[in-house]
mmCIF file of the N, C-alpha and C atoms, coordinates in Angstrom:
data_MODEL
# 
_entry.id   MODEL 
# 
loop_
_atom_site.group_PDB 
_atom_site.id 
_atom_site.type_symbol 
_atom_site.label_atom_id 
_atom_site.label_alt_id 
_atom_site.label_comp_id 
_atom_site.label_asym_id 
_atom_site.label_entity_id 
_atom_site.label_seq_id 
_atom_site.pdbx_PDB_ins_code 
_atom_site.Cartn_x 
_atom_site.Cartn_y 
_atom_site.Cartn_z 
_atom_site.occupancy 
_atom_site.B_iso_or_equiv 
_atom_site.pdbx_formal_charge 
_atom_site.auth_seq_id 
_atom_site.auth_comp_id 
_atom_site.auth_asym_id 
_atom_site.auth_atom_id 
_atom_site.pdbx_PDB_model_num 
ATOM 1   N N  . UNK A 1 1  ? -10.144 3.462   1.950   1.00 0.00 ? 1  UNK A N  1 
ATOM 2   C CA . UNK A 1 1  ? -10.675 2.134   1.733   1.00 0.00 ? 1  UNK A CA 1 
ATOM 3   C C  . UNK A 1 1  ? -10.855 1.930   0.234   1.00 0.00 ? 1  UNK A C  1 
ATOM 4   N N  . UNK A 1 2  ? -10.739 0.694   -0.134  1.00 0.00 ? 2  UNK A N  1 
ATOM 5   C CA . UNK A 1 2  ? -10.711 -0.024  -1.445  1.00 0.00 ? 2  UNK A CA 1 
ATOM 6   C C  . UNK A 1 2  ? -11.679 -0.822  -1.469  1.00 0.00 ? 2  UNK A C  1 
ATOM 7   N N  . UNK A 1 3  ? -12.920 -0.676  -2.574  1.00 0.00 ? 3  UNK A N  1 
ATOM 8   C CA . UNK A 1 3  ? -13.928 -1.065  -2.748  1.00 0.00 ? 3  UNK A CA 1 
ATOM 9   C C  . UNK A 1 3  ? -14.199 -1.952  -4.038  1.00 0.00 ? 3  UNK A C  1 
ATOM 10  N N  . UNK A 1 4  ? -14.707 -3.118  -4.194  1.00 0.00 ? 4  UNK A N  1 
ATOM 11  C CA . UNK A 1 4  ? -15.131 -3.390  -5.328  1.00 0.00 ? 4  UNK A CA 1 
ATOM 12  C C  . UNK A 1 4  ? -15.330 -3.170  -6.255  1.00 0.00 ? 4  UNK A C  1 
ATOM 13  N N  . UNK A 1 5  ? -15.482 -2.212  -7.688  1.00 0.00 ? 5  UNK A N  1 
ATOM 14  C CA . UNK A 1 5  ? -16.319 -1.160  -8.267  1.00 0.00 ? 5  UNK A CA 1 
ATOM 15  C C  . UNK A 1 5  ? -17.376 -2.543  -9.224  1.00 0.00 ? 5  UNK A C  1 
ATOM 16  N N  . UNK A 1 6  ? -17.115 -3.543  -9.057  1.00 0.00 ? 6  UNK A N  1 
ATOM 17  C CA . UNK A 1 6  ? -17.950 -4.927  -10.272 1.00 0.00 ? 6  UNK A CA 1 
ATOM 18  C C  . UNK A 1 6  ? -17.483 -5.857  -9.226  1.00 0.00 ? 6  UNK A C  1 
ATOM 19  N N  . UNK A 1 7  ? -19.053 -6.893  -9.364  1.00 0.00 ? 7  UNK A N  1 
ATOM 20  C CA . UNK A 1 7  ? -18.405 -8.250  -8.870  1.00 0.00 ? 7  UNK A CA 1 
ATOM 21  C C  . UNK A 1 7  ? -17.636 -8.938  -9.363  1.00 0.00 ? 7  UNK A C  1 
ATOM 22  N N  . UNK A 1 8  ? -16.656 -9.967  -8.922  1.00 0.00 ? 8  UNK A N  1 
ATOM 23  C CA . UNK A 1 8  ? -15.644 -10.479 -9.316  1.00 0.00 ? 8  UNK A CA 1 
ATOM 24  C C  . UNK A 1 8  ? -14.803 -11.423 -9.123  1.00 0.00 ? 8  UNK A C  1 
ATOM 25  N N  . UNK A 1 9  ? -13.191 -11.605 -9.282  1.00 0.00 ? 9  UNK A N  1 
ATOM 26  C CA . UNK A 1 9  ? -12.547 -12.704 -8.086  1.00 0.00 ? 9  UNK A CA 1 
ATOM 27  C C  . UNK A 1 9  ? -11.211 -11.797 -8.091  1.00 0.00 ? 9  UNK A C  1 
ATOM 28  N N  . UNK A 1 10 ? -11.047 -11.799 -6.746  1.00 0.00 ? 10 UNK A N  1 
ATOM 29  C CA . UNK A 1 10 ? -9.373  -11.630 -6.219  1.00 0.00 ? 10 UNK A CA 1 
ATOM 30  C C  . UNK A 1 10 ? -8.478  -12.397 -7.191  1.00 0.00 ? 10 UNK A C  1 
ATOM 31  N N  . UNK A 1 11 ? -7.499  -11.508 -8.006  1.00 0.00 ? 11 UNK A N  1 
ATOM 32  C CA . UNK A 1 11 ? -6.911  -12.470 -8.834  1.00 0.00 ? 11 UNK A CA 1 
ATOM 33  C C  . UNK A 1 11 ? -5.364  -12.548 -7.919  1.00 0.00 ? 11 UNK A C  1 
ATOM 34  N N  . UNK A 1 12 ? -5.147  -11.168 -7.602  1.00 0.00 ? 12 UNK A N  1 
ATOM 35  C CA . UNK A 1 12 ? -4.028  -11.110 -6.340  1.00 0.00 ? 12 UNK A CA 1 
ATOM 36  C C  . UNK A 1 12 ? -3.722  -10.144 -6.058  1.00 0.00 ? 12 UNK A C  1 
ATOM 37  N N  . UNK A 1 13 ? -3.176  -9.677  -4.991  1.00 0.00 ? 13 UNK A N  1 
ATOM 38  C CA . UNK A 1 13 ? -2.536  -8.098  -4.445  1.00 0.00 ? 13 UNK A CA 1 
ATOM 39  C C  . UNK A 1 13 ? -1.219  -8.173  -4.690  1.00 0.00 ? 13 UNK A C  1 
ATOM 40  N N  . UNK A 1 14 ? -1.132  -6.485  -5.017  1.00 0.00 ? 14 UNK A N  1 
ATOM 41  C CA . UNK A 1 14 ? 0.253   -6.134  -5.232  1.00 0.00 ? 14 UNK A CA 1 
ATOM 42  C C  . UNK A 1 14 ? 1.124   -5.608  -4.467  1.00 0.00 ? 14 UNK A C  1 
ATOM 43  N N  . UNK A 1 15 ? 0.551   -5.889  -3.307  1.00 0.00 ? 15 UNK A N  1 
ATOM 44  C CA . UNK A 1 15 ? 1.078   -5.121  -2.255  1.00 0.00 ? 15 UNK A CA 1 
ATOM 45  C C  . UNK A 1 15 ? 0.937   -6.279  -0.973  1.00 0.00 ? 15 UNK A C  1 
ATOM 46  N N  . UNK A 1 16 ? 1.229   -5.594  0.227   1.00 0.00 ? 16 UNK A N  1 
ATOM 47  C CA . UNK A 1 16 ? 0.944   -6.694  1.542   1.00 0.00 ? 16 UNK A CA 1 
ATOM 48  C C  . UNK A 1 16 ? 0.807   -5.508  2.437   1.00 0.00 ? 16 UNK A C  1 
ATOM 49  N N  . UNK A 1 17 ? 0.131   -6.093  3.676   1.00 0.00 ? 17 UNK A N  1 
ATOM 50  C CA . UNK A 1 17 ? -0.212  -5.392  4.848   1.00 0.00 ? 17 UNK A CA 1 
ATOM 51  C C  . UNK A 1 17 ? 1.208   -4.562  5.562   1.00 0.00 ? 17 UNK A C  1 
ATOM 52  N N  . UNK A 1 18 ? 1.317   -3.419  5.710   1.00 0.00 ? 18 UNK A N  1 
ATOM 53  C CA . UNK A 1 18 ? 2.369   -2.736  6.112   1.00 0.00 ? 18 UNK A CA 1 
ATOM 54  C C  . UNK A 1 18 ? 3.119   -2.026  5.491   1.00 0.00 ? 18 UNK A C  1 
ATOM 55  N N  . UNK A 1 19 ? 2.789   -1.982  4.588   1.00 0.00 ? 19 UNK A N  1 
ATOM 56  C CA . UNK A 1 19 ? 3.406   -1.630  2.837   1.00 0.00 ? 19 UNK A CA 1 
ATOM 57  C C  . UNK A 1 19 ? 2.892   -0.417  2.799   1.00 0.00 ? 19 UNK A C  1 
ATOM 58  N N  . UNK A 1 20 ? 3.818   0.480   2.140   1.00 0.00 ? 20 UNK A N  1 
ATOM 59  C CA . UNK A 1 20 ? 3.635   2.215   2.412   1.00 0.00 ? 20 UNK A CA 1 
ATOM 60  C C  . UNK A 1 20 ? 2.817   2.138   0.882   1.00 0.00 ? 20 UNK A C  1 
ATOM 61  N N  . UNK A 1 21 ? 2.030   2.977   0.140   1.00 0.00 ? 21 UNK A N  1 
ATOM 62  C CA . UNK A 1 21 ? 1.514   3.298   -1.090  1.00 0.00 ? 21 UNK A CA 1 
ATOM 63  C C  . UNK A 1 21 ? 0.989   4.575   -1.534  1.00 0.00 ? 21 UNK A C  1 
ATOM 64  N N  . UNK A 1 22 ? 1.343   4.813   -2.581  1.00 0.00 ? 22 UNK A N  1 
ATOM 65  C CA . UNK A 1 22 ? 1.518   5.754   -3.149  1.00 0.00 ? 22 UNK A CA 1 
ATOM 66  C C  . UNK A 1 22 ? -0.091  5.929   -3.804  1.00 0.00 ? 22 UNK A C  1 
ATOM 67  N N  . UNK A 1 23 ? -1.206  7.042   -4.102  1.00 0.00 ? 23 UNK A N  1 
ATOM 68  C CA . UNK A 1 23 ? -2.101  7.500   -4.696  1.00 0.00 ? 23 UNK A CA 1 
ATOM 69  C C  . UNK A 1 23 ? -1.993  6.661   -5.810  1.00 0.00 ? 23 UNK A C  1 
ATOM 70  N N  . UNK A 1 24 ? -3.087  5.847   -6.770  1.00 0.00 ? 24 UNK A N  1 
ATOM 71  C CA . UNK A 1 24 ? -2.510  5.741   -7.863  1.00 0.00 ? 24 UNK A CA 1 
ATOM 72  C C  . UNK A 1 24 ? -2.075  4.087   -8.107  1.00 0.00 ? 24 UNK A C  1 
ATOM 73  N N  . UNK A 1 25 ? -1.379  3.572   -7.362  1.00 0.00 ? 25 UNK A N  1 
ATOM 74  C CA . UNK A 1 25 ? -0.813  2.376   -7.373  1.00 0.00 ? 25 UNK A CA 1 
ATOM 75  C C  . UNK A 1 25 ? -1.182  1.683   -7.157  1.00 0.00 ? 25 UNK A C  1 
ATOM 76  N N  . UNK A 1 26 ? -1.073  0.591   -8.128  1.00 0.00 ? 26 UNK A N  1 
ATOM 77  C CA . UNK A 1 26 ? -1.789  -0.829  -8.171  1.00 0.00 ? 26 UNK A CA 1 
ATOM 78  C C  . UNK A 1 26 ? -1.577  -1.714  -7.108  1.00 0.00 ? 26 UNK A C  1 
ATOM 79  N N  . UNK A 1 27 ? -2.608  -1.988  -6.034  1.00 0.00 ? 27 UNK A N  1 
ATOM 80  C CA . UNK A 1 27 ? -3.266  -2.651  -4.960  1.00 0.00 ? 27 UNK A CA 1 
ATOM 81  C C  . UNK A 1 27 ? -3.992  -4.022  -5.593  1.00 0.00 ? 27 UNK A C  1 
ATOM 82  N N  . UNK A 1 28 ? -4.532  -4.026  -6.275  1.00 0.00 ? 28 UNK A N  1 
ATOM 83  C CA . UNK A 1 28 ? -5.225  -5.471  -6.368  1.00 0.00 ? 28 UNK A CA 1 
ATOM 84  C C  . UNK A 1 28 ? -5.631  -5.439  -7.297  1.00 0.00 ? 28 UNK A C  1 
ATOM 85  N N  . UNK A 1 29 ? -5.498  -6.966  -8.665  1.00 0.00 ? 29 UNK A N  1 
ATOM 86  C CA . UNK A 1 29 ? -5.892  -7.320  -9.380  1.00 0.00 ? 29 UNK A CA 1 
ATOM 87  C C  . UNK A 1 29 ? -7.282  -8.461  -9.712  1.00 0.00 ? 29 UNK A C  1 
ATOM 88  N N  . UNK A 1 30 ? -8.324  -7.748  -9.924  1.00 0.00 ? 30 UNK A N  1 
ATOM 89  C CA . UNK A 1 30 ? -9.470  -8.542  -10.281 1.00 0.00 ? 30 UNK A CA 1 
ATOM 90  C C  . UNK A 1 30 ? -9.918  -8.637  -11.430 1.00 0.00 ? 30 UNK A C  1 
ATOM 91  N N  . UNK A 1 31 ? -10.567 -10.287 -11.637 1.00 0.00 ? 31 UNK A N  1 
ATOM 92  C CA . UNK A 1 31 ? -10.898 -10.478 -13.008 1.00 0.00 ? 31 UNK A CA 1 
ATOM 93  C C  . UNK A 1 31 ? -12.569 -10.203 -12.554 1.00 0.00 ? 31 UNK A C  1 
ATOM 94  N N  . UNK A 1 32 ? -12.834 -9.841  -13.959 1.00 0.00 ? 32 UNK A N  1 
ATOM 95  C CA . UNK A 1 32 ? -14.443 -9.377  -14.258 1.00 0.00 ? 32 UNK A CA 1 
ATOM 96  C C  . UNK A 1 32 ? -14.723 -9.072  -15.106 1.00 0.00 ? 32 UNK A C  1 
ATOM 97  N N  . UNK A 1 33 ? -15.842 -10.024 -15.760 1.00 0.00 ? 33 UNK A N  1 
ATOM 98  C CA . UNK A 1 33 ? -16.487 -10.787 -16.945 1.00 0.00 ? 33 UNK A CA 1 
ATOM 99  C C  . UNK A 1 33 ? -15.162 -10.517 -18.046 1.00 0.00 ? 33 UNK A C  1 
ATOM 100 N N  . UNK A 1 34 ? -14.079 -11.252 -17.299 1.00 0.00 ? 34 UNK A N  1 
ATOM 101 C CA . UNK A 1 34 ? -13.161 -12.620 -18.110 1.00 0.00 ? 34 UNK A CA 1 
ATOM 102 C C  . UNK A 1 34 ? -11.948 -11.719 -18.492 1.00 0.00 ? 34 UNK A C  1 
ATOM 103 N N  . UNK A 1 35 ? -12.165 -10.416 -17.900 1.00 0.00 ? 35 UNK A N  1 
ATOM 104 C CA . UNK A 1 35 ? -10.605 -9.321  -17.834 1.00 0.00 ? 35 UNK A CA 1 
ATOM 105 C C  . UNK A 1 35 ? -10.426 -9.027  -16.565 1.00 0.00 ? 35 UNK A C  1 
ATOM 106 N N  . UNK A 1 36 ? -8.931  -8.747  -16.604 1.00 0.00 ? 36 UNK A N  1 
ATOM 107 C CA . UNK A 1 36 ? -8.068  -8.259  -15.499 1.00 0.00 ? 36 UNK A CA 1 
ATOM 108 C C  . UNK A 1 36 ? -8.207  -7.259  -15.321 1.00 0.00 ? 36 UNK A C  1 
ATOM 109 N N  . UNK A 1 37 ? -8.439  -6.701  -13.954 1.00 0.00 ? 37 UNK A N  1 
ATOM 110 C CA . UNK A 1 37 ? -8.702  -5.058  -13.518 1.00 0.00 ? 37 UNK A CA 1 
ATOM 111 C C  . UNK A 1 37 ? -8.039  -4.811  -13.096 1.00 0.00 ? 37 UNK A C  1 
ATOM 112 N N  . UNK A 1 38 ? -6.642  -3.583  -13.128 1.00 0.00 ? 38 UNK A N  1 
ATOM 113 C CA . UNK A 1 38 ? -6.001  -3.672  -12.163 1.00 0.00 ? 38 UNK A CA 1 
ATOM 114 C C  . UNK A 1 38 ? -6.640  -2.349  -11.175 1.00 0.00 ? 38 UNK A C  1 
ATOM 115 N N  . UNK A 1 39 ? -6.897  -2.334  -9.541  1.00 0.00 ? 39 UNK A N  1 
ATOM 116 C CA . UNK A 1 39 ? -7.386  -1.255  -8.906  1.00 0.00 ? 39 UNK A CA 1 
ATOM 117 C C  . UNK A 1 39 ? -6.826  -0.723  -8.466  1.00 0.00 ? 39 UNK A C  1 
ATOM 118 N N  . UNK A 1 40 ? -5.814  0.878   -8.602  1.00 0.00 ? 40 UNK A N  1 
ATOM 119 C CA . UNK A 1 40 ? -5.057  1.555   -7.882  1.00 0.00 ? 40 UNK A CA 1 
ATOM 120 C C  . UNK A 1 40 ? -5.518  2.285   -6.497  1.00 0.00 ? 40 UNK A C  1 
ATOM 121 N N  . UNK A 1 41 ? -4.865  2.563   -5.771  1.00 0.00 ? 41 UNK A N  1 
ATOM 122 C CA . UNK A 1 41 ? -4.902  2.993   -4.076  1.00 0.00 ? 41 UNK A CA 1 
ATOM 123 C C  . UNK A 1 41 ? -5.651  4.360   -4.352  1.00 0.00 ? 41 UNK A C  1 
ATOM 124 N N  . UNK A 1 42 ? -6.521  4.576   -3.786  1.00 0.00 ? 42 UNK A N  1 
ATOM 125 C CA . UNK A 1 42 ? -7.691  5.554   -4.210  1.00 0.00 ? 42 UNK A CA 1 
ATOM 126 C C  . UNK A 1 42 ? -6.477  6.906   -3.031  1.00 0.00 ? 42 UNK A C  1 
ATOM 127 N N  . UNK A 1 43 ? -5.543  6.945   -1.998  1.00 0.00 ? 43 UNK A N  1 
ATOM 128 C CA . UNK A 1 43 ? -4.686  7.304   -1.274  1.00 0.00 ? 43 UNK A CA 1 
ATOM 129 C C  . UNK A 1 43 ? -3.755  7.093   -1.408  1.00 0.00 ? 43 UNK A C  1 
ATOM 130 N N  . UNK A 1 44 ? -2.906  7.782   -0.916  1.00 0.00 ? 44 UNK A N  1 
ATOM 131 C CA . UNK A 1 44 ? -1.221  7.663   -0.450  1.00 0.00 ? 44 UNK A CA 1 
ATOM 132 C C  . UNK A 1 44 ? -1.918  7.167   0.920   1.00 0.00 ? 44 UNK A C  1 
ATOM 133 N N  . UNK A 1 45 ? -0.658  6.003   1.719   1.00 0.00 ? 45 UNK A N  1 
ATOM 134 C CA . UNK A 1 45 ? -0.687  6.067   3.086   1.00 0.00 ? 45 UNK A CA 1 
ATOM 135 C C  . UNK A 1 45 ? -0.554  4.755   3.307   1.00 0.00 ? 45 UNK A C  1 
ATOM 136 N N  . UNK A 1 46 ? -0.533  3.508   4.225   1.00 0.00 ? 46 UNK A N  1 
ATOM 137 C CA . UNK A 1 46 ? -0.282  2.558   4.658   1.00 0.00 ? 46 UNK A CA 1 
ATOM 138 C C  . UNK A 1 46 ? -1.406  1.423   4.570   1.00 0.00 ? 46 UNK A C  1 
ATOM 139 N N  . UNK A 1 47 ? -1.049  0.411   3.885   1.00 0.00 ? 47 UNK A N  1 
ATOM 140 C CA . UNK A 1 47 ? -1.744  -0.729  4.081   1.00 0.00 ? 47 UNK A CA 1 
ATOM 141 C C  . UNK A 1 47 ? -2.326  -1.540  5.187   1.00 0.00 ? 47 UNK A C  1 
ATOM 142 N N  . UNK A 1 48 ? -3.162  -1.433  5.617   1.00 0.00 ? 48 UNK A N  1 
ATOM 143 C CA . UNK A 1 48 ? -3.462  -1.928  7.307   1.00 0.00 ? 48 UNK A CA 1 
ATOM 144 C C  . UNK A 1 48 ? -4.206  -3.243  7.257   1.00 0.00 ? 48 UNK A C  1 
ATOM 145 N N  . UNK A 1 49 ? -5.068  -2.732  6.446   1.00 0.00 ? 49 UNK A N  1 
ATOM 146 C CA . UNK A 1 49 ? -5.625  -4.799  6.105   1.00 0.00 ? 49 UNK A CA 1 
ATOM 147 C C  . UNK A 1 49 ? -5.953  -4.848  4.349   1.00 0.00 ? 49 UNK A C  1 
ATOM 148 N N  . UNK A 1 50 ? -5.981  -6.092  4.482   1.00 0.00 ? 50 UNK A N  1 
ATOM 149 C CA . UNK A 1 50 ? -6.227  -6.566  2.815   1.00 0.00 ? 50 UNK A CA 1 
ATOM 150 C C  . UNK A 1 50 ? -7.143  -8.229  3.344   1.00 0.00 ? 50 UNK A C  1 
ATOM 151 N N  . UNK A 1 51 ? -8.392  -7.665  3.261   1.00 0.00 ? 51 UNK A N  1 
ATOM 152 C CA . UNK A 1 51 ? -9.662  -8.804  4.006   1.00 0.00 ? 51 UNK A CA 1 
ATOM 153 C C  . UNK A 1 51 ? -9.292  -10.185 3.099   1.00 0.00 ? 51 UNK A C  1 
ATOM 154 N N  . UNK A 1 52 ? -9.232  -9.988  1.588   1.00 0.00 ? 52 UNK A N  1 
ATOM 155 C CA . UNK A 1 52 ? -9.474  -10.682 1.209   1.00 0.00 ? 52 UNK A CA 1 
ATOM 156 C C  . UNK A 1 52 ? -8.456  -11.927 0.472   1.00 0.00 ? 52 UNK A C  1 
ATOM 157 N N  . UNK A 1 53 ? -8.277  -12.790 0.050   1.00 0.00 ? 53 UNK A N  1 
ATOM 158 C CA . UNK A 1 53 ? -7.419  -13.738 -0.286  1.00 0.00 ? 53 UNK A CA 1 
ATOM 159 C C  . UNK A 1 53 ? -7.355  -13.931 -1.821  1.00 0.00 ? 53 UNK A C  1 
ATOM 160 N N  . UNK A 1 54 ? -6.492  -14.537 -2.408  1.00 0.00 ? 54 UNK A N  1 
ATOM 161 C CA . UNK A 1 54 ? -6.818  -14.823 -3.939  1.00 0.00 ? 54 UNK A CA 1 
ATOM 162 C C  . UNK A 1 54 ? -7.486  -15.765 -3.997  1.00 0.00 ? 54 UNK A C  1 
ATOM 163 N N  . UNK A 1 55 ? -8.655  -15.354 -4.878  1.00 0.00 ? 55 UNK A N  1 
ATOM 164 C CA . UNK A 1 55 ? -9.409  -16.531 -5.822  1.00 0.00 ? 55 UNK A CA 1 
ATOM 165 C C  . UNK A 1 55 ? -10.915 -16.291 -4.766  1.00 0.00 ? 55 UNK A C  1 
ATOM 166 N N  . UNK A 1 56 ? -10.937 -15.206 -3.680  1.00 0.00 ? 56 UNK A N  1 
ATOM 167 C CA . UNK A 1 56 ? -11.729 -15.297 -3.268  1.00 0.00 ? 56 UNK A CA 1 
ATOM 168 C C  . UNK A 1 56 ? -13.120 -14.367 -4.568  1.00 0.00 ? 56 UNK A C  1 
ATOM 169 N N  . UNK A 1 57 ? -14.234 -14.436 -4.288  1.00 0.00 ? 57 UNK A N  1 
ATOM 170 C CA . UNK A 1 57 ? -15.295 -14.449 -5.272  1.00 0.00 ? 57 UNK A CA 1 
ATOM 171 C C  . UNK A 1 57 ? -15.495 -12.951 -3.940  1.00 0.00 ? 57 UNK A C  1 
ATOM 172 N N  . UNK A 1 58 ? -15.810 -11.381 -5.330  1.00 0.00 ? 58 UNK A N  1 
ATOM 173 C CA . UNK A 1 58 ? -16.001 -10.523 -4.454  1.00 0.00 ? 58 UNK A CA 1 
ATOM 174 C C  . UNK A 1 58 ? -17.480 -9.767  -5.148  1.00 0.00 ? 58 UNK A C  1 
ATOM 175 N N  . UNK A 1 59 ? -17.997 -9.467  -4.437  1.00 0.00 ? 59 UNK A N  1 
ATOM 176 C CA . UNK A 1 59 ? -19.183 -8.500  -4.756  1.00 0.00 ? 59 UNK A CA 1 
ATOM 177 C C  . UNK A 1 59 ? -19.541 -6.935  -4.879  1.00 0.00 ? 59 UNK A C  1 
ATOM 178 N N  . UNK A 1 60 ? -20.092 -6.080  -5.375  1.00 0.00 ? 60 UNK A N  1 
ATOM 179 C CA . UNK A 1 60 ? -19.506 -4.757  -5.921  1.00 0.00 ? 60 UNK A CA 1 
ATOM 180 C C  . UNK A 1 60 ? -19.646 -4.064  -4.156  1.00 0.00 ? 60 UNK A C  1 
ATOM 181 N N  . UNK A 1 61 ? -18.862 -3.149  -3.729  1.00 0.00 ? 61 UNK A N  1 
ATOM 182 C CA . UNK A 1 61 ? -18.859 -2.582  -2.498  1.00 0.00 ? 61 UNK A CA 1 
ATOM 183 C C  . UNK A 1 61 ? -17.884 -3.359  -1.570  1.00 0.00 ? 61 UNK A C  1 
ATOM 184 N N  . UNK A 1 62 ? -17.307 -4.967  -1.907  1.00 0.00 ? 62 UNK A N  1 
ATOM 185 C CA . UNK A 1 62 ? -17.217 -5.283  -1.157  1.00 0.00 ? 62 UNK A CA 1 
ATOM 186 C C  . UNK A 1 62 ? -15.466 -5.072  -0.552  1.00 0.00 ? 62 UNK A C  1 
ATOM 187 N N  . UNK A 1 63 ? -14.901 -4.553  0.662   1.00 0.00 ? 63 UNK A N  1 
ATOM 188 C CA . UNK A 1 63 ? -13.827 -3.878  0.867   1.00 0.00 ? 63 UNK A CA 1 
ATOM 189 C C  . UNK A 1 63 ? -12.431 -4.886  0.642   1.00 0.00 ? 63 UNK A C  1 
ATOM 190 N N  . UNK A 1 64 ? -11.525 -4.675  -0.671  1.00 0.00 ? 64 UNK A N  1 
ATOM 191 C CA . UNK A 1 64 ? -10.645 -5.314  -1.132  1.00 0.00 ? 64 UNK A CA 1 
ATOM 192 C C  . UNK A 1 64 ? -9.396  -4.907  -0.251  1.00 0.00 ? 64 UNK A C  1 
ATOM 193 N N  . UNK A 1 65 ? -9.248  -3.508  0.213   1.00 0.00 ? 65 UNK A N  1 
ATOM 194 C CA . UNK A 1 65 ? -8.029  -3.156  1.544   1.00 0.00 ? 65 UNK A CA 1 
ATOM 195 C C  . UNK A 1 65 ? -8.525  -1.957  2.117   1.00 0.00 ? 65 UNK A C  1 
ATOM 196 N N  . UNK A 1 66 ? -7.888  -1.958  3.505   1.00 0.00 ? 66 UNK A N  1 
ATOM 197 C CA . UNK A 1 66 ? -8.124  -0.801  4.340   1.00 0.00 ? 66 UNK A CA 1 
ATOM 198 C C  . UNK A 1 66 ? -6.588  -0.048  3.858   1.00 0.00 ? 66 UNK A C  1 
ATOM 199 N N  . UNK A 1 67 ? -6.642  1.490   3.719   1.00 0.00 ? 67 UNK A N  1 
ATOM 200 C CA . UNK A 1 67 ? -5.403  2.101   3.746   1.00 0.00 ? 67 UNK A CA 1 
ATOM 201 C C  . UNK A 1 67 ? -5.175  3.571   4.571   1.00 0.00 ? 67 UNK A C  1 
ATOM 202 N N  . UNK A 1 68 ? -4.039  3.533   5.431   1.00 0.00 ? 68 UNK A N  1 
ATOM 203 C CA . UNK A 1 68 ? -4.932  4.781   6.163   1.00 0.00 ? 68 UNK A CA 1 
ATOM 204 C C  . UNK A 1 68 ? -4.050  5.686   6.089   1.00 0.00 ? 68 UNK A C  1 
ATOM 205 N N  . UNK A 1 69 ? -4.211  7.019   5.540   1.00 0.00 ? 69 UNK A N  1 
ATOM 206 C CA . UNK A 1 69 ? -3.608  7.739   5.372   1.00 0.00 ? 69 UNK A CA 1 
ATOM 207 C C  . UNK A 1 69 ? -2.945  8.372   6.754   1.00 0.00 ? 69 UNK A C  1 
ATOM 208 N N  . UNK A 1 70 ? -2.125  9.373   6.530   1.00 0.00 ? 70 UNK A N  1 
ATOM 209 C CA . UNK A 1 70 ? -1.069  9.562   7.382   1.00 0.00 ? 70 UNK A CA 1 
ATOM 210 C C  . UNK A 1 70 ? -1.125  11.235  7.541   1.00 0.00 ? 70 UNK A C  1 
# 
């Protein structure tokens, strides 16, 4: 699972649901306080959900993708 680490906004994912990923690799881009974060896949293993949408407003903890390893 992919967590918040700062509140923020979904700027967009780099990936989509079903999408194989590699340890490391950039999953989702959030801005916070006025820079781009990019957050790599804390796993290798498969994209299963991605809760959230762009431009949605996120809070620290709050789960940016499910990924489930294999």
């Amino acid at each position: 699972m992919l967590t918040a680490p700062m509140p923020g906004t979904v700027v967009r994912y780099t990936v989509s649901e079903s999408q194989r990923v590699a340890a490391g690799e950039t999953v989702v881009v959030l801005e916070a306080m006025k820079m781009e974060n990019t957050l790599p896949a804390p796993v290798a293993g498969v994209v299963t959900r991605l809760p959230q949408q762009a431009g949605a407003r996120v809070g620290r903890g709050d789960v940016l993708a499910v990924i489930s390893t294999e």
